[in-house]
MARDOMAR-698563 format. One record per residue (C-alpha): x, y, z; residue number from 1. Coordinates in nm, 3 decimals. Layout:
BEGIN
SEZA|X|Y|Z|NUM
...
This chain:
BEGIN
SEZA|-5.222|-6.534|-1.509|1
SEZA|-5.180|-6.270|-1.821|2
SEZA|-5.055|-6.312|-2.104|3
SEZA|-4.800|-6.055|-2.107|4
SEZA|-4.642|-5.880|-1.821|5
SEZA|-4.476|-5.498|-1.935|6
SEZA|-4.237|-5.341|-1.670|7
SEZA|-4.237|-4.963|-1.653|8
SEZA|-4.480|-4.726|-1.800|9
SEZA|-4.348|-4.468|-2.013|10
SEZA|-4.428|-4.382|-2.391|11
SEZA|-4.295|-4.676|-2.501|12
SEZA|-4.436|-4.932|-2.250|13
SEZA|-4.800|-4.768|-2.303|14
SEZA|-4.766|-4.818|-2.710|15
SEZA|-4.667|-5.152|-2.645|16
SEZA|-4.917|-5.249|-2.448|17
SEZA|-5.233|-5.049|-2.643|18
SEZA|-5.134|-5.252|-2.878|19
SEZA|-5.124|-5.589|-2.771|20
SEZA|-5.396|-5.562|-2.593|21
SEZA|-5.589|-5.421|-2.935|22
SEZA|-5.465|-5.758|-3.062|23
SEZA|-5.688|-5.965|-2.759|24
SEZA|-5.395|-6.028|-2.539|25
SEZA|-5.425|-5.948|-2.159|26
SEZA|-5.164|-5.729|-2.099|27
SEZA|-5.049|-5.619|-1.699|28
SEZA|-4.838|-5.305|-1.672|29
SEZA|-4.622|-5.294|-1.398|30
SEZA|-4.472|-4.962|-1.256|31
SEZA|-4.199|-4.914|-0.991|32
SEZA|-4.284|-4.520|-0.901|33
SEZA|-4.647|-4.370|-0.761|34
SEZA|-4.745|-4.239|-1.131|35
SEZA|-4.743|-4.369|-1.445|36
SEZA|-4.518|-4.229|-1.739|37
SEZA|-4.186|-4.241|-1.664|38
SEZA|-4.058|-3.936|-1.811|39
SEZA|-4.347|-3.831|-1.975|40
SEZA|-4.490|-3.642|-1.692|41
SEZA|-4.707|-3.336|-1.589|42
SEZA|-4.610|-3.288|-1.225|43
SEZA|-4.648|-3.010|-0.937|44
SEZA|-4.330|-3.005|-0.815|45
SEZA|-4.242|-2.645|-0.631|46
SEZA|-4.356|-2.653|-0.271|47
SEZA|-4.385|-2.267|-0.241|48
SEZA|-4.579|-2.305|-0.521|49
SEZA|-4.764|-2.641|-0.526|50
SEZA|-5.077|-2.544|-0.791|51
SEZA|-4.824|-2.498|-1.078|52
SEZA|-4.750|-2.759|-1.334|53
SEZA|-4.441|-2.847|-1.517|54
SEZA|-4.298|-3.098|-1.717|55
SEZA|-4.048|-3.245|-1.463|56
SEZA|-3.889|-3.486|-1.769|57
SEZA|-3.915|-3.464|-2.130|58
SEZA|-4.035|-3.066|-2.221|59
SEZA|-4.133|-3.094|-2.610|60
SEZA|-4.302|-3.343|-2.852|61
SEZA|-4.110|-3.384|-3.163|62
SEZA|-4.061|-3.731|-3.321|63
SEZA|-4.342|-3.929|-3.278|64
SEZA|-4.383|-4.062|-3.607|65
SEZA|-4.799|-3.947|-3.717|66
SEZA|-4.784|-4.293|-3.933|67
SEZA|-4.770|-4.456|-3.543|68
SEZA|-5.034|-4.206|-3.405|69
SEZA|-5.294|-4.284|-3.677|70
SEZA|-5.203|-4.682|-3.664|71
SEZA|-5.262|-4.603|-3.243|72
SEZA|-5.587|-4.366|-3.306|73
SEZA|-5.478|-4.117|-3.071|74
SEZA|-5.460|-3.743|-3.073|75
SEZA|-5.243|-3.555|-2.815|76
SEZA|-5.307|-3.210|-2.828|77
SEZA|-5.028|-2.998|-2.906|78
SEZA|-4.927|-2.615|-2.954|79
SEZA|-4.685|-2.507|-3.221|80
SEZA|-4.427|-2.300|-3.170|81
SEZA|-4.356|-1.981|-3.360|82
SEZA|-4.090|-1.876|-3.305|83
SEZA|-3.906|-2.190|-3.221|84
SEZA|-3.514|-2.028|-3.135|85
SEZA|-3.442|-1.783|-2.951|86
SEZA|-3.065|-1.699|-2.974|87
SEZA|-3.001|-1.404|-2.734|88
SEZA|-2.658|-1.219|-2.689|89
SEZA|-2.561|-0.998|-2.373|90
SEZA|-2.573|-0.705|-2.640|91
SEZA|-2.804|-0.581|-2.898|92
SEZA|-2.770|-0.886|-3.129|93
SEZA|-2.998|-1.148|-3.127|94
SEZA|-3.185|-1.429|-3.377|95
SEZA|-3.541|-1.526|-3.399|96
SEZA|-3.598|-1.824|-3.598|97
SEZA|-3.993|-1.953|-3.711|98
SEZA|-4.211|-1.859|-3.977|99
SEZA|-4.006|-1.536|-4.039|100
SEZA|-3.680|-1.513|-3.942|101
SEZA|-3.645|-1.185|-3.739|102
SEZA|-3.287|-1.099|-3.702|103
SEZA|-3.057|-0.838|-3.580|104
SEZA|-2.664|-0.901|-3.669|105
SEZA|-2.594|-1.252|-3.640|106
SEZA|-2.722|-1.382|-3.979|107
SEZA|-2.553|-1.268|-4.296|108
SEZA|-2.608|-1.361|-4.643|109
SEZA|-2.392|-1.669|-4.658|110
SEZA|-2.561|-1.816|-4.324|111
SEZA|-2.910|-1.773|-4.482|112
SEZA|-2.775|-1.970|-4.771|113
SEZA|-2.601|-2.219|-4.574|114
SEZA|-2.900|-2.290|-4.374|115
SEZA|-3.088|-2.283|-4.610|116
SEZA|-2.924|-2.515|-4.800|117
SEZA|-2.857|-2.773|-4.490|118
SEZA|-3.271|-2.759|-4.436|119
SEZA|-3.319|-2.879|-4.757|120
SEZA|-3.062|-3.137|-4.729|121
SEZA|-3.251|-3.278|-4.395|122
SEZA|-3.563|-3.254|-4.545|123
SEZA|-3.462|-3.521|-4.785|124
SEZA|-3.327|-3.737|-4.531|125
SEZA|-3.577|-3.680|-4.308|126
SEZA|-3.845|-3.786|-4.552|127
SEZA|-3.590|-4.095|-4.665|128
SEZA|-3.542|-4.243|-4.301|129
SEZA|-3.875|-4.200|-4.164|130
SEZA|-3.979|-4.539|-4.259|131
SEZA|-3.691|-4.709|-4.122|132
SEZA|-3.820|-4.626|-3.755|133
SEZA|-4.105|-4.822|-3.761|134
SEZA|-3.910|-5.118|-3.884|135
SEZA|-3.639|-5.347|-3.692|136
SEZA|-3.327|-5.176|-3.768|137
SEZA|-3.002|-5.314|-3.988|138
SEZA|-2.654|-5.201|-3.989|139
SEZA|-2.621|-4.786|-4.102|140
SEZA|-2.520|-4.916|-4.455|141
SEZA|-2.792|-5.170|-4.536|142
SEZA|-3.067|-4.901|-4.390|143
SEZA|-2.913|-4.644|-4.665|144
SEZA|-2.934|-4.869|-4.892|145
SEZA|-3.281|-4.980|-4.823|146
SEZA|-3.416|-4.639|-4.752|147
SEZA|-3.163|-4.374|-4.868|148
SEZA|-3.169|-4.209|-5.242|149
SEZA|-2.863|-4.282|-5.395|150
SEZA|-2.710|-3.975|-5.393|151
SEZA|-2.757|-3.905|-5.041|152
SEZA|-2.638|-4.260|-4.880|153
SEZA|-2.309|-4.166|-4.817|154
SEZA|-2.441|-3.828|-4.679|155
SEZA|-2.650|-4.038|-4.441|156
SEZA|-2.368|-4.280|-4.368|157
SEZA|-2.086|-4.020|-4.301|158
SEZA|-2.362|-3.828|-4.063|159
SEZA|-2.458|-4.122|-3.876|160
SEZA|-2.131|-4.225|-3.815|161
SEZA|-1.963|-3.913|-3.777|162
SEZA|-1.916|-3.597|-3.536|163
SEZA|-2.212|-3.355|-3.574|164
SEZA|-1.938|-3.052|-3.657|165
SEZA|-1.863|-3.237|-3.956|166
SEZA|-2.134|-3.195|-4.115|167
SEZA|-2.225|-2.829|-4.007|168
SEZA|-1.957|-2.741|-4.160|169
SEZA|-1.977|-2.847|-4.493|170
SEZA|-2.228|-2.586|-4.536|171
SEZA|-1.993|-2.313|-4.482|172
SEZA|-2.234|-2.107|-4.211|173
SEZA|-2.033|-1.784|-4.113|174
SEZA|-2.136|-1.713|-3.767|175
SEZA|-1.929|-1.970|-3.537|176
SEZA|-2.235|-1.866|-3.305|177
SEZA|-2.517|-1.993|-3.498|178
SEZA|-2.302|-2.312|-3.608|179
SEZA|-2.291|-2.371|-3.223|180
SEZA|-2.614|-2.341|-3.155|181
SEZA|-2.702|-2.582|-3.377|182
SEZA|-2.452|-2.820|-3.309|183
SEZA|-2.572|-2.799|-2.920|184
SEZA|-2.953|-2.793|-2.972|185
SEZA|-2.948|-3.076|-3.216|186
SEZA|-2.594|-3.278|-3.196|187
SEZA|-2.554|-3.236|-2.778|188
SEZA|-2.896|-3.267|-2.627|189
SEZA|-2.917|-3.499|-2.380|190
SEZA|-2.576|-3.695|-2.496|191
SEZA|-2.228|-3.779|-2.321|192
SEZA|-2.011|-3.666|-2.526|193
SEZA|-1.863|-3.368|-2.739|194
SEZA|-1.923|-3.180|-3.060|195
SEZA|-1.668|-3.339|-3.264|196
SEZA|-1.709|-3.669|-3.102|197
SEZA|-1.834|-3.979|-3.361|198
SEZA|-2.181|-4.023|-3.373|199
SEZA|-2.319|-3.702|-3.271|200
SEZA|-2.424|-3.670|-3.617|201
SEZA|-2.642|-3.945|-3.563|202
SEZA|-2.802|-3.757|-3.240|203
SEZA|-2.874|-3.464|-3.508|204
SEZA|-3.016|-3.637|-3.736|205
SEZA|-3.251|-3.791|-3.485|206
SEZA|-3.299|-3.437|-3.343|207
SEZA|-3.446|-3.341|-3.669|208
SEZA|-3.692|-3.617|-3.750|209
SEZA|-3.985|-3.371|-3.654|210
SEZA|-4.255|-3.469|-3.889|211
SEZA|-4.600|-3.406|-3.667|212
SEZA|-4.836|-3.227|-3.865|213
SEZA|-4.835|-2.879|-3.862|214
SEZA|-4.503|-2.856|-3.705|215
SEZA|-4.315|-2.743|-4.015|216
SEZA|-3.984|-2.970|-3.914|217
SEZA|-4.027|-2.786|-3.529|218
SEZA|-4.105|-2.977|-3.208|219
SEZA|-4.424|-2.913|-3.044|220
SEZA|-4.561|-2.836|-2.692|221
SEZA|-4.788|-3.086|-2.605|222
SEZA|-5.128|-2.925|-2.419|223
SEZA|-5.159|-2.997|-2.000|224
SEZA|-4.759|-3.081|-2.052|225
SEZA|-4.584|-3.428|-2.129|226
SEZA|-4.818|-3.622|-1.906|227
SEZA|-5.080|-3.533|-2.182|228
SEZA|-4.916|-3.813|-2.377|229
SEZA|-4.910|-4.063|-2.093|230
SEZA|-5.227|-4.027|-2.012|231
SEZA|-5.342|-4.027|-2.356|232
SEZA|-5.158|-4.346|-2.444|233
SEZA|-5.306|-4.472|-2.102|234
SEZA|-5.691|-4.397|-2.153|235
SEZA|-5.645|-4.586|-2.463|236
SEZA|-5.455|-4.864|-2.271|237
SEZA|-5.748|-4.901|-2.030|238
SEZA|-5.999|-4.898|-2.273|239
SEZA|-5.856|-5.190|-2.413|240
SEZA|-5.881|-5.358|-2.148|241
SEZA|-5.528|-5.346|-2.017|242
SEZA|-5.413|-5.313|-1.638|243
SEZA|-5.173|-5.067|-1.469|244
SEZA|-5.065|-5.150|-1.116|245
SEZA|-4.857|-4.847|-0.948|246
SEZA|-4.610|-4.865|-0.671|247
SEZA|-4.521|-5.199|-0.823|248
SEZA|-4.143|-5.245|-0.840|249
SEZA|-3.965|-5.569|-1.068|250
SEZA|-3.730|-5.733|-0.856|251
SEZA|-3.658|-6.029|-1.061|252
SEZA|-3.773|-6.194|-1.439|253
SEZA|-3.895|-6.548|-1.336|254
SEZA|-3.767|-6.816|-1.571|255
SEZA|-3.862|-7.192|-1.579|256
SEZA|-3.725|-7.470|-1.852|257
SEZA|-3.501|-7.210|-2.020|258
SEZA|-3.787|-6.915|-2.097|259
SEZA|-3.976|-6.655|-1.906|260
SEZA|-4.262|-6.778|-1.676|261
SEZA|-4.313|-6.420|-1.496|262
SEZA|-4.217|-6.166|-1.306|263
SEZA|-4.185|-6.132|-0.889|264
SEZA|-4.248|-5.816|-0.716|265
SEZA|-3.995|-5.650|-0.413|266
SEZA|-4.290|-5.679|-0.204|267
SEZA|-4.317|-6.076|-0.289|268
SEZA|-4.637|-6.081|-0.547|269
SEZA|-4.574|-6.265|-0.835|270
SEZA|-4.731|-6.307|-1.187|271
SEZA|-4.740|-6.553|-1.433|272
SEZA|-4.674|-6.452|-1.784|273
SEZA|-4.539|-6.624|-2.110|274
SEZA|-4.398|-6.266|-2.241|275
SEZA|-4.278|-6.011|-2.018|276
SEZA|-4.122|-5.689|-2.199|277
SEZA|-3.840|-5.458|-2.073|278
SEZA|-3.961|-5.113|-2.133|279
SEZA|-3.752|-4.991|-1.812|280
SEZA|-3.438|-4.897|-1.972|281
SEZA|-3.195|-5.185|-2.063|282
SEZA|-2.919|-5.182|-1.811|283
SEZA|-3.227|-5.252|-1.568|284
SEZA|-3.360|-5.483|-1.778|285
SEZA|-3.018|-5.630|-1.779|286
SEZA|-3.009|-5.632|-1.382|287
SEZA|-3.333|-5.844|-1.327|288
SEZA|-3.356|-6.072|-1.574|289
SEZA|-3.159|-6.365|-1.648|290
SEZA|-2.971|-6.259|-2.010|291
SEZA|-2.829|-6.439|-2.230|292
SEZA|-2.379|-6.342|-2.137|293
SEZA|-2.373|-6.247|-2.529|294
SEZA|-2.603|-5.915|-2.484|295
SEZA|-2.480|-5.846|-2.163|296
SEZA|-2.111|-5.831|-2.288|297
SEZA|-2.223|-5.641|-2.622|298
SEZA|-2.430|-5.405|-2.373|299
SEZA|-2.267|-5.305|-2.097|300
SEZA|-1.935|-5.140|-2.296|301
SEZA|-2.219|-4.879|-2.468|302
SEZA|-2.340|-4.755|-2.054|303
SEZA|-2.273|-4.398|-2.012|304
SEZA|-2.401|-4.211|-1.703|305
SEZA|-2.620|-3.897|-1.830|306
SEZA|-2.483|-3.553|-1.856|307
SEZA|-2.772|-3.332|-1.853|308
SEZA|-2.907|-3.063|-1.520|309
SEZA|-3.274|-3.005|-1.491|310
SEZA|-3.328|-2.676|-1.325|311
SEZA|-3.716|-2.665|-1.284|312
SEZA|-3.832|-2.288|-1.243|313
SEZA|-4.114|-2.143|-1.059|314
SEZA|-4.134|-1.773|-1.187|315
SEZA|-4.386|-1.490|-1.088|316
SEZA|-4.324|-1.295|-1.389|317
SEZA|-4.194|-1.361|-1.714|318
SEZA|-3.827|-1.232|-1.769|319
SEZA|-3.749|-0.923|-1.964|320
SEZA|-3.465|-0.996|-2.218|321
SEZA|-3.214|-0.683|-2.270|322
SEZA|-3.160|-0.757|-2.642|323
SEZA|-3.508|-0.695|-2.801|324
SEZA|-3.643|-0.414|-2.871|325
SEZA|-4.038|-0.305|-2.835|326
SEZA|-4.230|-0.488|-3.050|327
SEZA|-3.993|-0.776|-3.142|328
SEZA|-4.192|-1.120|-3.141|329
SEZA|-4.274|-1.272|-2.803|330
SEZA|-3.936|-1.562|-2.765|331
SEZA|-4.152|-1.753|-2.463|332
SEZA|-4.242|-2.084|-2.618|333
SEZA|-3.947|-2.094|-2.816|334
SEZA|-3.646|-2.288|-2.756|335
SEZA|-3.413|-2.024|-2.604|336
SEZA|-3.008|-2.080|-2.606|337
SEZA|-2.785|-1.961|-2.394|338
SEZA|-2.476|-2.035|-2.556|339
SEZA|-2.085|-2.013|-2.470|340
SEZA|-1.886|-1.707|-2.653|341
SEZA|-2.287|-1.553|-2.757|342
SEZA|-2.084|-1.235|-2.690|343
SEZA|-1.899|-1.315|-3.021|344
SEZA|-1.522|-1.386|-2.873|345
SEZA|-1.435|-1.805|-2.998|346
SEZA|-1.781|-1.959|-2.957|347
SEZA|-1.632|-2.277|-3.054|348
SEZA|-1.369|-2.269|-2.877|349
SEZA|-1.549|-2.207|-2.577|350
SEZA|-1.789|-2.522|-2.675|351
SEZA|-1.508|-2.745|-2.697|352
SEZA|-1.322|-2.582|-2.373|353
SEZA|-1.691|-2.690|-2.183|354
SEZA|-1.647|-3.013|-2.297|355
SEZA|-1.292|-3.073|-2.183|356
SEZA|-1.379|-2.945|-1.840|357
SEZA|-1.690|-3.177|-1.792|358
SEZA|-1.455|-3.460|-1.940|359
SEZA|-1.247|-3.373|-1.631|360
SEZA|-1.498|-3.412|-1.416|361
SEZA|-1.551|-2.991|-1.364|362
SEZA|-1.886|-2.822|-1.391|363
SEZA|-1.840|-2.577|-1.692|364
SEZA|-1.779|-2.216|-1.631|365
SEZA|-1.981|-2.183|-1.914|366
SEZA|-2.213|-2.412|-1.946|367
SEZA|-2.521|-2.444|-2.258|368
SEZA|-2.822|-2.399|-2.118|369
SEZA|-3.169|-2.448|-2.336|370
SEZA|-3.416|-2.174|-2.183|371
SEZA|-3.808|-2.320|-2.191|372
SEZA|-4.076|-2.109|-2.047|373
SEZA|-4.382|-2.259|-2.197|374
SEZA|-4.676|-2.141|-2.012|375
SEZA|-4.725|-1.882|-2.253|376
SEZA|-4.804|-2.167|-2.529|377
SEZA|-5.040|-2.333|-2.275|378
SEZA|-5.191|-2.144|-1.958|379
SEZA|-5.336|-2.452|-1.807|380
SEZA|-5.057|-2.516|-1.687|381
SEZA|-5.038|-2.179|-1.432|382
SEZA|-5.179|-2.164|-1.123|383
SEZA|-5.419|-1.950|-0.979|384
SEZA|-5.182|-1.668|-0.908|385
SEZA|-5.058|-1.702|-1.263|386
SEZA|-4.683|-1.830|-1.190|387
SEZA|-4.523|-1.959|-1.500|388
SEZA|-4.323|-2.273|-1.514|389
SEZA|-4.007|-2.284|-1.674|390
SEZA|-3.677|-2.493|-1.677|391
SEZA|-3.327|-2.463|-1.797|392
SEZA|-3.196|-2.747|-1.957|393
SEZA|-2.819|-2.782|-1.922|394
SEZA|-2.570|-2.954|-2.104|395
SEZA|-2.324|-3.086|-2.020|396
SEZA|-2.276|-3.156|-1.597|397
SEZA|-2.075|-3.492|-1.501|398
SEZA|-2.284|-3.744|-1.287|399
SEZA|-2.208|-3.727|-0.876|400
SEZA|-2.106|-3.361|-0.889|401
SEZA|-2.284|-3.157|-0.601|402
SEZA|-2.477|-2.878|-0.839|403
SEZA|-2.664|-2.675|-0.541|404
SEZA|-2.461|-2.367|-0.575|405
SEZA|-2.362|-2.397|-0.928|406
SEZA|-2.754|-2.302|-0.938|407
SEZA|-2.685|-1.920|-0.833|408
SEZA|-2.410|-1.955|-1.173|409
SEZA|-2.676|-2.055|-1.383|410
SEZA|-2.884|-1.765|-1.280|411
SEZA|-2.597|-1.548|-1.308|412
SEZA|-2.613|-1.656|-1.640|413
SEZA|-2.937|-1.583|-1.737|414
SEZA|-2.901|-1.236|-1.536|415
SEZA|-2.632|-1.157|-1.823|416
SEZA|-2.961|-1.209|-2.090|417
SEZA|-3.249|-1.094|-1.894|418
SEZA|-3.144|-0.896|-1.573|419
SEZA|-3.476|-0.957|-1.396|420
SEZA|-3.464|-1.301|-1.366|421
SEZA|-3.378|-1.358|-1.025|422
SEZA|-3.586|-1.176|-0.856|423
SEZA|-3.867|-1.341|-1.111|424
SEZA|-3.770|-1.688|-0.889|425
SEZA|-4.015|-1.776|-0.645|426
SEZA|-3.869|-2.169|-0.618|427
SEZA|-3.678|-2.404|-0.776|428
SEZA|-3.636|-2.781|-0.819|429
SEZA|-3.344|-2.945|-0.940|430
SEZA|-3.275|-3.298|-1.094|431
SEZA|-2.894|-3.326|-1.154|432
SEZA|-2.819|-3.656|-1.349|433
SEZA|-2.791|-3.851|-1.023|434
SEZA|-3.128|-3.675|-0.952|435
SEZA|-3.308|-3.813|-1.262|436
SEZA|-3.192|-4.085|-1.216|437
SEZA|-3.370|-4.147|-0.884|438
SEZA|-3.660|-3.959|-0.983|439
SEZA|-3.760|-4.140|-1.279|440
SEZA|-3.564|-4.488|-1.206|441
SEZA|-3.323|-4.443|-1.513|442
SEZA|-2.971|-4.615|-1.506|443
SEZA|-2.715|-4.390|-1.458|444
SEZA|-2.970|-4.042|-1.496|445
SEZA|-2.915|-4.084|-1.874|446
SEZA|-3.220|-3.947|-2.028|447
SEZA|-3.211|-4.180|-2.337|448
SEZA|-3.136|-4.454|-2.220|449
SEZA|-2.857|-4.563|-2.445|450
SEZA|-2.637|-4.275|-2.582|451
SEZA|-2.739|-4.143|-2.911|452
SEZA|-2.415|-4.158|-3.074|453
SEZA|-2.539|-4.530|-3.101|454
SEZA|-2.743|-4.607|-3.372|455
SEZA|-2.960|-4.858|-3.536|456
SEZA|-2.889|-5.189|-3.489|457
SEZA|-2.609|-5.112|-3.191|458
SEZA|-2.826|-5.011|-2.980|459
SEZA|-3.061|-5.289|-2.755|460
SEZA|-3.228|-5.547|-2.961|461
SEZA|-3.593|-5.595|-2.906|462
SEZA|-3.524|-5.951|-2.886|463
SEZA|-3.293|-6.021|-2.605|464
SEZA|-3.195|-6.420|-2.696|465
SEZA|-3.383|-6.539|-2.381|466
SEZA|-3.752|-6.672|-2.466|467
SEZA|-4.009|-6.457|-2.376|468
SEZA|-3.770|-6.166|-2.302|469
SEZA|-3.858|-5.841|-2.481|470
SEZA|-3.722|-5.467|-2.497|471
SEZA|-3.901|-5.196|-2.609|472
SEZA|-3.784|-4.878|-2.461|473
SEZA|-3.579|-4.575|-2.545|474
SEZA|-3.257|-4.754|-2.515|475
SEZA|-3.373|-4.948|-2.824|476
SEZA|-3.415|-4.850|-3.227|477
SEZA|-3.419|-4.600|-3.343|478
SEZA|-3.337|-4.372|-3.050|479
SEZA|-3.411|-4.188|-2.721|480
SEZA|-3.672|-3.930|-2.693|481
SEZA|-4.041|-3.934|-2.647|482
SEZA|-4.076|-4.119|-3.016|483
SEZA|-4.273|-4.422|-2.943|484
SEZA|-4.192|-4.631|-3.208|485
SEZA|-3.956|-4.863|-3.058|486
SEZA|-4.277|-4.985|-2.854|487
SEZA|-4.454|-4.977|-3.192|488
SEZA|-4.164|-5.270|-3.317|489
SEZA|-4.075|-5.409|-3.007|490
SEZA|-4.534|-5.521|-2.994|491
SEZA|-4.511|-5.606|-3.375|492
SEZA|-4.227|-5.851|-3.254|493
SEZA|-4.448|-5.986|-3.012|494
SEZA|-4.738|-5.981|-3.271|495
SEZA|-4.549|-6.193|-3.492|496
SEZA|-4.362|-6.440|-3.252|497
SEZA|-4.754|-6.517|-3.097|498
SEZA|-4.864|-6.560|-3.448|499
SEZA|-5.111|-6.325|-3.377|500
């Protein structure tokens, strides 16, 4: 018998359960796959090169709120990034954004001002809505009114609600390039849907919630890669007495007189618990347990499949790119994008003409790619030989498309930036949606969870209506990404239904 029985163990599910078991409770975490972390992993994934490590899932720490790593009492080494864009063209033009800004013809005097301007705007709101993600969330007009200053609520509302090209262009940027970029890096990532779709404003907002110290509003490389928060989070977990069992897959929530009495096992072990929380994402959650019609009706209609291609790089070199000259600042670390029309001709029309053709169910002949080669941040994660790890992130790819030879596009891509890079390749591993979806046991390969363009209170509740029933995982408040707090709420729900 425990006390409380958490399925999965990613971020969430290990800030959960450090913290209930802090509170006295014995707390069993249960975890389908061979390692713990779900995403949040430091793997060695290339056969041909089996000493290097890589962050297989999430690639950055951004949003974990530092109020939740002090109340936690955990430090997870990290390594800032400076610079933290990249924006490469196929010509001499290119943008270097960090400390300094280092730039050669894409910003001009009104884009400084406009960014400058919509910086100081998110500061604001980033400062505002901070508190609201440690909280259970309301509708998007009683959290501005809770949390907002006046005079931005019906900023936050409209963004929120709206299409992230909306609001970039209220600042009145003049390079259609850098309004892209930010639109992709900020209002796309990791999202099905398109840059004047509703609620993609929300996924930029939550894109820019970056508030770890040091970080200057930037996300963060976290030291030994993303398992370095897993098995931070786990240490702790352990030391507080709680258990992790591996290889240990949920096949069904147990109920008995109307509540939760446990959880049974595909391989027929069973245990008894009083709580059992759903940090697997929800439509799993959904699957196994026994929920109440009313969530699984409100639910269901908000399941997208994901969108995003994981092309995992071993390199032997790092990549020379044609566009800087000697003695520009080093790009690796940075976030580098690879953008549609970065040779100046329509960029966003040839964002929005991506987005028709994955709505069609095409791969894009232009795709945006994110560029991350981070083991110039943090050599412990190169081998011997010195490989260096890197990935391209790509949105957007529909789910069930076969993407082996759109690989050789991708690098023909890259080739068009840095001419080298093929030959730089020593092996590759690649996690199309249906791939991450199998790899880390996510519904649908959609990395968070619940799409982005849902917010607040629309998205899973931490209470699920049947007794004893939790959620706690990406798919809840306040969104998906390696944040932790909905863990943080969905243990203080717990906390408080135990009167403990």
């Amino acid at each position: 018998m425990t006390d409380v029985v958490i399925i999965g163990t990613g971020h969430n599910g290990l800030v959960s359960g450090l913290m209930l078991a802090r509170a006295g409770l014995r707390v069993t975490m249960l975890e389908a796959a061979d390692v713990i972390g779900g995403a949040t992993r430091t793997e060695r994934p290339f056969p041909k090169v089996p000493e290097l490590q890589h962050s297989t899932g999430s690639y950055l720490l951004g949003l974990m709120p530092p109020e939740l790593m002090r109340t936690l009492d955990i430090d997870i080494p990290v390594v800032r990034r400076d610079p933290h864009y990249f924006l490469p063209t196929p010509g001499e033009k290119y943008l270097l954004i960090g400390s300094q800004r280092t730039d050669n013809g894409i910003y001009s005097p009104r884009d400084i001002a406009a960014d400058n301007a919509m910086q100081a705007e998110l500061a604001q709101l980033r400062e505002d809505y901070a508190p609201a993600w440690l909280t259970e969330p309301g509708t998007v007009e009683a959290t501005a009114e809770r949390f907002i200053r006046p005079a931005l609520r019906e900023t936050f509302v409209d963004l929120v609600r709206g299409s992230v090209m909306d609001y970039l262009k209220k600042f009145d940027f003049e390079s259609e390039l850098l309004l892209s970029m930010y639109a992709v890096t900020d209002g796309l990532s990791g999202i099905n849907a398109g840059p004047d779709d509703p609620g993609t404003g929300h996924n930029f907002l939550v894109h820019n919630m970056c508030r770890l110290p040091g970080a200057d509003g930037t996300w963060m490389i976290a030291r030994g890669g993303m398992g370095a928060v897993s098995g931070t989070l786990a240490a702790a977990f352990k030391a507080a007495g709680g258990e992790i069992l591996t290889s240990a897959r949920v096949a069904s929530v147990d109920t008995e007189g109307g509540a939760v009495s446990g959880v049974t096992l595909a391989d027929g072990r069973s245990f008894k618990a009083k709580v059992v929380l759903g940090s697997c994402d929800p439509f799993e959650l959904m699957k196994i347990a026994p929920v109440p019609a009313a969530l699984t009706e409100r639910m269901l209609p908000l399941q997208r499949t994901g969108t995003t291609l994981k092309v995992n790089l071993a390199l032997s070199g790092l990549p020379t790119f044609k566009c800087l000259p000697p003695g520009a600042p080093s790009p690796f670390g940075s976030t580098i994008h690879l953008l549609p029309g970065s040779d100046g001709d329509q960029p966003l029309a040839r964002l929005r003409a991506m987005w028709a053709q994955v709505q069609a169910g095409e791969l894009p002949d232009e795709p945006t790619i994110e560029w991350y080669l981070h083991t110039t941040a943090d050599p412990s994660l190169q081998d011997p030989a010195g490989h260096h790890s890197s990935a391209l992130f790509v949105q957007s790819v529909p789910y069930g498309v076969p993407v082996d030879s759109y690989v050789d596009r991708l690098l023909d891509i890259c080739e068009l930036y840095a001419p080298d890079v093929r030959d730089l390749v020593a092996d590759v591993f690649t996690l199309a949606p249906s791939g991450i979806e199998s790899h880390f046991g996510i519904t649908g390969g959609h990395i968070h969870h619940v799409d982005n363009t849902v917010a607040l209170a629309d998205r899973m509740p931490y209470v699920t209506g049947l007794p004893g029933l939790y959620a706690g995982s990406a798919g809840c408040h306040p969104a998906g990404s390696v944040i932790g707090a909905a863990g943080h709420n969905a243990a203080r729900r717990i906390l408080t239904d135990l009167s403990l």
